[in-house]
C-alpha positions in Angstrom: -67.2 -151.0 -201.5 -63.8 -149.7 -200.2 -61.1 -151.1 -200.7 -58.6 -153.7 -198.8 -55.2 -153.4 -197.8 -55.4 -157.1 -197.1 -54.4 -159.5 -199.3 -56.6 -162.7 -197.7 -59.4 -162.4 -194.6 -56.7 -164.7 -192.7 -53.6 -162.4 -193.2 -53.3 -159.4 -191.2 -52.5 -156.0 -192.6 -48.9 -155.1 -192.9 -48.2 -151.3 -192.1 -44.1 -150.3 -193.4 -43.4 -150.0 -189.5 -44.4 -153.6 -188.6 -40.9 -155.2 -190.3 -38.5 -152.8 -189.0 -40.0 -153.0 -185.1 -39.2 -156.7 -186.2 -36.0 -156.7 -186.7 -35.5 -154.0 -184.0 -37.1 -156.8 -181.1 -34.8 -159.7 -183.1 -31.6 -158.0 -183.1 -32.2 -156.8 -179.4 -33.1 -160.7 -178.1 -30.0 -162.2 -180.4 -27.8 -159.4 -178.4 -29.5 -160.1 -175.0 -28.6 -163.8 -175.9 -24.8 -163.1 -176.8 -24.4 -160.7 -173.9 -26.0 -163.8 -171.5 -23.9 -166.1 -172.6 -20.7 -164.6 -172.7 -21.2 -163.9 -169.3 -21.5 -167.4 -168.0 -17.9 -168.3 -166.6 -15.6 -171.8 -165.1 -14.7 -170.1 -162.9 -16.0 -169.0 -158.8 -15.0 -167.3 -155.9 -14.7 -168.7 -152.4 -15.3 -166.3 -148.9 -15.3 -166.8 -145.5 -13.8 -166.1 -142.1 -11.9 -167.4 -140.1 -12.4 -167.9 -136.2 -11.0 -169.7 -133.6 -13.4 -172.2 -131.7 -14.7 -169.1 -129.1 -15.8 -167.2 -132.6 -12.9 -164.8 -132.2 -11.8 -163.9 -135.7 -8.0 -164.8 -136.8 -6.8 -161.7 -138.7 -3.4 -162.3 -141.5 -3.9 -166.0 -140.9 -3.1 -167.9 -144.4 -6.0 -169.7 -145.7 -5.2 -172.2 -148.7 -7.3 -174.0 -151.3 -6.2 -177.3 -153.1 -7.9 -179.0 -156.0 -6.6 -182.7 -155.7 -7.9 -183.3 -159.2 -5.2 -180.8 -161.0 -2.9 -180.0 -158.5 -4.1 -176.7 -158.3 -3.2 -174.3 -154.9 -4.7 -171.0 -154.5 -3.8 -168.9 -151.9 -4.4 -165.7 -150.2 -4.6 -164.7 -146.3 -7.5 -163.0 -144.0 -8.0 -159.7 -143.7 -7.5 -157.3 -140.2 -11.6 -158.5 -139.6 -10.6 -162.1 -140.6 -12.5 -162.4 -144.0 -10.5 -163.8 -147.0 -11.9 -164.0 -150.8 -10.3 -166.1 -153.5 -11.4 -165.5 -156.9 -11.3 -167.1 -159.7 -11.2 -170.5 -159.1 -11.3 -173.4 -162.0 -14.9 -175.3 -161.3 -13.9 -178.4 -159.5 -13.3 -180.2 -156.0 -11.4 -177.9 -153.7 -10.0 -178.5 -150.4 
């Protein structure tokens, strides 16, 4: 008879490889982890446009958000093509 590198029927073989590609995959899903959930934020971003009521766009009108809650006012004004973007904004009601 040959013999075994298994310790028990029920317990697979362990080859010196199998433990380091084991740590490898943990290390690599702890870090995907970390990475995911330093990238979750309180913070957004509003866009639009603004138009008059025919659809025209309003280019360097202001455009201001207000969050009632903290007093907050954010602030920023269209651009030539009447987009705006405000970044950044605390999570919460804005108006």
């Amino acid at each position: 008879a040959e013999p075994s590198n298994r310790s028990s029927p029920d317990v697979p073989a362990r080859s010196p490889g199998n433990e380091r590609e084991s740590l490898y995959s943990y290390f690599a899903d702890t870090t995907l982890v970390a990475i995911t959930t330093l990238a979750q934020s309180d913070r957004g971003t509003i866009t639009g446009t603004v138009a008059d009521p025919g659809g025209a766009v309003i280019p360097n009108a202001a455009v201001i958000a207000t969050n009632p809650a903290t007093g907050g006012i954010f602030k920023t004004q269209t651009t030539d093509t009447g987009n705006f973007t405000i970044p950044s904004i605390p999570a919460g009601v804005v108006r």
